[in-house]
N, C-alpha and C positions, 0 to 999 in steps of 0.2 A: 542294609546290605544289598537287595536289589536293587535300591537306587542304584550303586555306584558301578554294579554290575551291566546296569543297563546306559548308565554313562560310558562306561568302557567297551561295550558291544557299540555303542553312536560311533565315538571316535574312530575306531578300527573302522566299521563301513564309510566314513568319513575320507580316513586315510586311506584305504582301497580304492574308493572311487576317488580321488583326489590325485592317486598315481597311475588311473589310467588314464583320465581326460582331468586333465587340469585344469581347464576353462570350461566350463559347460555353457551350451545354449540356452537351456530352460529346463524347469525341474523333469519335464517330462523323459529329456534324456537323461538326467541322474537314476529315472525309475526304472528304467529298461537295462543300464547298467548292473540297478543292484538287483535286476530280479535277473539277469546275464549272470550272475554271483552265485546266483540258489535260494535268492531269498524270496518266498511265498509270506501270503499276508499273516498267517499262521507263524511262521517263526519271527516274521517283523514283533509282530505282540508279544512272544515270548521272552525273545534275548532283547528286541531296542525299545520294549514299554510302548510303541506306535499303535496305532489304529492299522496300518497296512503299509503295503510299499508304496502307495503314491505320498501318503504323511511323513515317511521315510525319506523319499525324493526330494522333497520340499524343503524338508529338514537339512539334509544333506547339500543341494542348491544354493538355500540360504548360507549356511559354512560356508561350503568353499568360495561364493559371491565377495564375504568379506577380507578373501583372501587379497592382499598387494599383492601388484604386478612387477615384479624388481628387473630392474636394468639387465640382461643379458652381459655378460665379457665376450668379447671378442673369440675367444678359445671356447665359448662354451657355444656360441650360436650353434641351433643345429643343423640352420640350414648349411652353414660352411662348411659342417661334417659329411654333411649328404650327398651322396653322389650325383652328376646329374644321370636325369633318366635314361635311360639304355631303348636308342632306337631297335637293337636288337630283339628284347624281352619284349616290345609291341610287335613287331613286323610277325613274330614268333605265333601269339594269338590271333592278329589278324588274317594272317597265312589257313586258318582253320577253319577260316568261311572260305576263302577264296579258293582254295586249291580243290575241293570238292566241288564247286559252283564249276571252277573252269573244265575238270574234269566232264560234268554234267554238259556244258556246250559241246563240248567235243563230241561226245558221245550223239550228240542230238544232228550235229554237224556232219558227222561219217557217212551215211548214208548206208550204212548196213544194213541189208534186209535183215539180218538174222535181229538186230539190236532195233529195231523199227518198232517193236511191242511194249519195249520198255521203255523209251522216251517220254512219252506223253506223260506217264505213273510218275517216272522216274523227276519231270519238272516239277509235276507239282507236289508231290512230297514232298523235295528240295524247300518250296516255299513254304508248307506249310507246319514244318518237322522245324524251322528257322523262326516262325509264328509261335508254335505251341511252346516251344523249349528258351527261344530267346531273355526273357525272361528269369524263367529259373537261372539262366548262365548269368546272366548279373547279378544276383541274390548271389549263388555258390561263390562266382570271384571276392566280388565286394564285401558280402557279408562274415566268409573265411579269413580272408588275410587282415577284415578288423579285429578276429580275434585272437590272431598268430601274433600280430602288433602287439597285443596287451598282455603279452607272454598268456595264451592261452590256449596250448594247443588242439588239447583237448578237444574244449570246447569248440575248437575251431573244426574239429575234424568231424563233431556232432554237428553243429550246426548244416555243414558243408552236404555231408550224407541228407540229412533232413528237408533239404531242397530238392535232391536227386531225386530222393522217393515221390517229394510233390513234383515235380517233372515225371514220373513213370506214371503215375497214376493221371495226371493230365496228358501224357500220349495214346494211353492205351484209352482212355474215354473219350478219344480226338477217333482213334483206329475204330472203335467201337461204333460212335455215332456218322463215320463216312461209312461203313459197310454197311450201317442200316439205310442211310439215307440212298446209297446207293440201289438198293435192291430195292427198298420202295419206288425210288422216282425210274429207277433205271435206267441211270444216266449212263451205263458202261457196260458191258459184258459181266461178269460172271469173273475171269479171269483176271482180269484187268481189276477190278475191283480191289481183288484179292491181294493181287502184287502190290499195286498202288499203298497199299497197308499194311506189306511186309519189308517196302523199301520205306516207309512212314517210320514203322517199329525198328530197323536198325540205323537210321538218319538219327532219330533222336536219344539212340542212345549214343551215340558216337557223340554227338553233341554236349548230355550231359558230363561222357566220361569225359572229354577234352577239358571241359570245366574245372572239375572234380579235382583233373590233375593238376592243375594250375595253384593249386592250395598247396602249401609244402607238409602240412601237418595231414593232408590223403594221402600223399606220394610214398612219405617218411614219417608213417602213425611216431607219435611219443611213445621211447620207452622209460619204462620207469614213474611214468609222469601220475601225480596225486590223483586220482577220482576228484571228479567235479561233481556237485549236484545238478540235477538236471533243471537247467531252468524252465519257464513256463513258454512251450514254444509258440504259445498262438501269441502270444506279444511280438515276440520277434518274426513272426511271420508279419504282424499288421505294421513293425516298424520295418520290414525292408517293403512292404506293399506297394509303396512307390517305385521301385528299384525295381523290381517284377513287371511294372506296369510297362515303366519305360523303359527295356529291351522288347517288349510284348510290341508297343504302340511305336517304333521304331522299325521294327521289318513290318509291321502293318503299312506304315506307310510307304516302305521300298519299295511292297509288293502290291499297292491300291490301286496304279493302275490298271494291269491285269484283269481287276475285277471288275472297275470299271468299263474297259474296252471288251470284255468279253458279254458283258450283260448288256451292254448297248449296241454293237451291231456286231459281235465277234471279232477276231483276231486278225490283220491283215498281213498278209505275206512280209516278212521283213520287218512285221514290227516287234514278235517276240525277239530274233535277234537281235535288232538292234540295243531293247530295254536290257536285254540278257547282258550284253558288253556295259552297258551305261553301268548296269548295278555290280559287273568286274571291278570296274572303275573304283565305286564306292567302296569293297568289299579289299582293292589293293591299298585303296588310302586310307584303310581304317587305323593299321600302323600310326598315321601320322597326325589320327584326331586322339588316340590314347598319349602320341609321345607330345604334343601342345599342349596338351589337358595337364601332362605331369610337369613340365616347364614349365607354366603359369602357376602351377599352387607351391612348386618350389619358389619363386619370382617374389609372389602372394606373402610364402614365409618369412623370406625376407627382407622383404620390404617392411610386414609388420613388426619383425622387430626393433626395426628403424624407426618406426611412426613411434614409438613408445617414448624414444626420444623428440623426435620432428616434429611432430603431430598428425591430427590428421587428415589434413590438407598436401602431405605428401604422398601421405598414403594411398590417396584418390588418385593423385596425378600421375603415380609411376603404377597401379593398378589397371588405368584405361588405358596406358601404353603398353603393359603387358597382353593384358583381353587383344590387344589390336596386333603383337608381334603374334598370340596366338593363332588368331584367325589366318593372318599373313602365310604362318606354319602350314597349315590346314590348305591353303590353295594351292600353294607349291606342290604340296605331298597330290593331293588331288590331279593337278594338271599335269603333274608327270606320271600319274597312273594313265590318266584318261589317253596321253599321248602313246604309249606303251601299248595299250590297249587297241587303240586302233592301228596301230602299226603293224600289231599281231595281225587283228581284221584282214587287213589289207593283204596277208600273205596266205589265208585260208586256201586250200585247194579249191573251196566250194566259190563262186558267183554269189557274192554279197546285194542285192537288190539294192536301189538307191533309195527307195522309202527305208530302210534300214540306217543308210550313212544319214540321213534324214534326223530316224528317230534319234540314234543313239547320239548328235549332237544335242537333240532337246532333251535326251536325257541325262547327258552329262553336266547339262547347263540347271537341271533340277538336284539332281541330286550333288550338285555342289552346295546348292542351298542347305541343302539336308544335310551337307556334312558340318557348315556352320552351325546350324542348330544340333548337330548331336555333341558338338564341340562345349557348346553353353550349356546341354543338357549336364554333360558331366559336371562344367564347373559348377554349378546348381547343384547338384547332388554333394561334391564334395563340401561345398558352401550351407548344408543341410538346410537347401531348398528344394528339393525333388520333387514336392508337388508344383510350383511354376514352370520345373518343363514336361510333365505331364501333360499340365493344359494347353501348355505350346501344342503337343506330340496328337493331342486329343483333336483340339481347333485344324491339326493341318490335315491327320488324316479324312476327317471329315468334308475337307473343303476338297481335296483330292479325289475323294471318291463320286460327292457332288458333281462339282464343275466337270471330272473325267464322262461322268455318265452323260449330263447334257450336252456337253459340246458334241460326244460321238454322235447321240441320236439327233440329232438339231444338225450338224456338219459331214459327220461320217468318223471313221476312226483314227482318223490323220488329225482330226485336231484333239483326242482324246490326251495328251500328253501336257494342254493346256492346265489339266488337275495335277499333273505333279507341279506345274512351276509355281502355280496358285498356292499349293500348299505348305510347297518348301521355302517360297516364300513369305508366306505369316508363320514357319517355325522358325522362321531365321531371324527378322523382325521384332515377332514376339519373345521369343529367348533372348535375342541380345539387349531388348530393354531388360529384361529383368534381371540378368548379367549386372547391367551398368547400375541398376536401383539398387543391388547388394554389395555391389562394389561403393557406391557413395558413401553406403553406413561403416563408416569406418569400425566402431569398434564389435558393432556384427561381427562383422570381418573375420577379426583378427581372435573375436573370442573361436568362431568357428574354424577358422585354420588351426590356432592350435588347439583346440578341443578333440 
């Protein structure tokens, strides 16, 4: 009688995971699935006779592996049902970095004495409230609307919160260790200190909640909706780890010069401007690295259900046209920010210095690299590759902050901007090979899109 029972509990997890992700990648993601479900190794051994969830994953893996792949109809593809992406619902989120950055220029630009105290606090907050939280905001989007997908609101609305919280508790232990370091080293006033770590503390919550709301299952909790059990959250925290890294390791690098120019011979009139416009720039085109990113994996869709008939030597070949119409996407959207942007420049009431019109050339010509690589970064992540644009994200801010440091001290701070191009160019480089190596493996591919 338990046999058959514990036959009947396999099938059901079977079919449960088999109706959220169809195709799995590898058993590891079957185990995160079922332990996303409720299930602990303790009731694994109970109700499916298993040693624990990852015997269970395996289990489960194996099943659906020998499932056929059957021909789609016409009327059933889903990518034909699917809308395309809505420039709108990106420009939407992108708008959420930029419109408070551009506020912060202005403000910096006024020349207010009353507003002269708060500048300085108020930039690097800015950056660093975008460092400490960047992350979590990729976890809460990404991670929530995977489980709004699987009909899970719930869970979606638990997970979502559960980031938030690890975002409060990493701002306030960010606010916490700048007020000490400050008072030790005394790098500031007293005052100054202070503010700088109350514009800290409401930057990053504005940050999270923006997030937060972006989930529809925060917005419009479920009513009525079943209790879930609660899954085991340190798994899902080490499966979005990468996804945390790279929003973290992504305004790290926005913001590596700065540190570098400021540790090797200080700031030069005109150059924070100018980086400030360059990373507008970045912060207006980001619209148009989400809405490439969504084009290419509807593209990606299908096309793979095409290869299933074609093969998949079709599949490669209208893949690397896609990656390449993407990119294409990405520079457009880019150089008509970067245009926009200096035109704005140009109309400031204030005398823009020309090491300014300087920087903010080499920094538009950097952080267009950057945008290519944040571009591949996603496809990677949605390709459930996210540790290779990690180490893209990891190698550029590193070379970044090298090369920035030497060149200033060796040349001065005019050529400090030489670590952004350096960098943004081996994340561009290095992403887009490994863009093109996961795009070869045809049936990779195709297991991870539609999984």
């Amino acid at each position: 009688m338990a046999d058959v029972r514990e036959a009947r509990a396999l099938d059901e997890v079977v079919a449960a995971v088999g109706h959220a992700r169809p195709h799995l990648v590898d058993a590891w993601e079957a185990v995160a699935l079922i332990e996303s479900l409720g299930f602990t190794d303790a009731r694994v051994q109970r109700e499916c006779g298993l040693a624990d969830t990852k015997a269970l994953g395996e289990y489960v893996f194996e099943r659906l592996s020998e499932r056929p792949v059957s021909t789609p109809r016409a009327d059933s593809d889903p990518a034909a049902q699917t809308s395309p992406p809505r420039l709108r619902d990106s420009a939407r989120a992108s708008l959420v970095y930029a419109v408070p950055w551009i506020v912060m220029m202005v403000l910096v630009q006024s020349g207010v004495p009353r507003l002269t105290p708060i500048v300085a606090p108020l930039r690097l907050a800015m950056m660093i409230s975008l460092i400490v939280t960047g992350g979590f905001m990729q976890a809460i989007g990404r991670r929530g609307r995977f489980y709004s997908g699987m009909g899970q609101p719930v869970l979606a609305r638990l997970v979502s919160w559960y980031f938030v919280r690890l975002g409060v508790i990493a701002t306030l232990a960010t606010a916490g260790l700048g007020l000490l370091l400050g008072r030790l080293f005394d790098v500031a006033t007293g005052p100054y200190v202070v503010l700088w770590a109350d514009e800290l503390l409401i930057l990053c919550a504005l940050w999270l909640g923006v997030a937060a709301a972006q989930v529809p299952a925060v917005v419009a909790p479920p009513k009525g909706a079943a209790p879930v059990p609660i899954p085991r959250m340190t798994v899902l925290a080490f499966r979005a780890l990468p996804i945390v890294l790279f929003g973290t390791l992504a305004f790290c690098f926005v913001f590596a010069d700065r540190l570098a120019a400021g540790a090797s011979s200080g700031l030069p009139p005109g150059y924070a401007l100018g980086m400030d416009l360059a990373v507008t720039s970045l912060f207006l085109s980001a619209a148009g690295i989400e809405h490439a990113n969504a084009g290419m994996m509807r593209g990606l869709m299908q096309q793979a259900q095409r290869s299933r008939v074609s093969g998949a030597n079709l599949f490669r070949r209208a893949a690397g046209r896609l990656h390449l119409r993407a990119l294409g996407t990405v520079a457009i959207a880019f150089v008509g920010a970067a245009v926009m942007v200096a035109a704005i420049a140009a109309w400031l009431p204030t005398d823009v210095a020309p090491f300014a019109w300087t920087t903010l050339a080499i920094g538009d010509a950097g952080y267009l690299l950057c945008a290519f690589g944040l571009l591949n970064s996603l496809v990677l992540i949605a390709m459930h590759r996210p540790w290779s644009a990690v180490n893209a994200l990891v190698a550029g801010v590193a070379l970044n902050v090298v090369v920035g440091f030497v060149a200033g001290r060796a040349f001065g701070a005019n050529d400090v901007p030489a670590g952004l191009i350096a960098g943004a160019a081996l994340i561009a480089v290095q992403s887009s090979v490994s863009v093109r190596r996961a795009l070869r493996r045809a049936d990779y591919a195709v297991a991870a899109i539609f999984g």
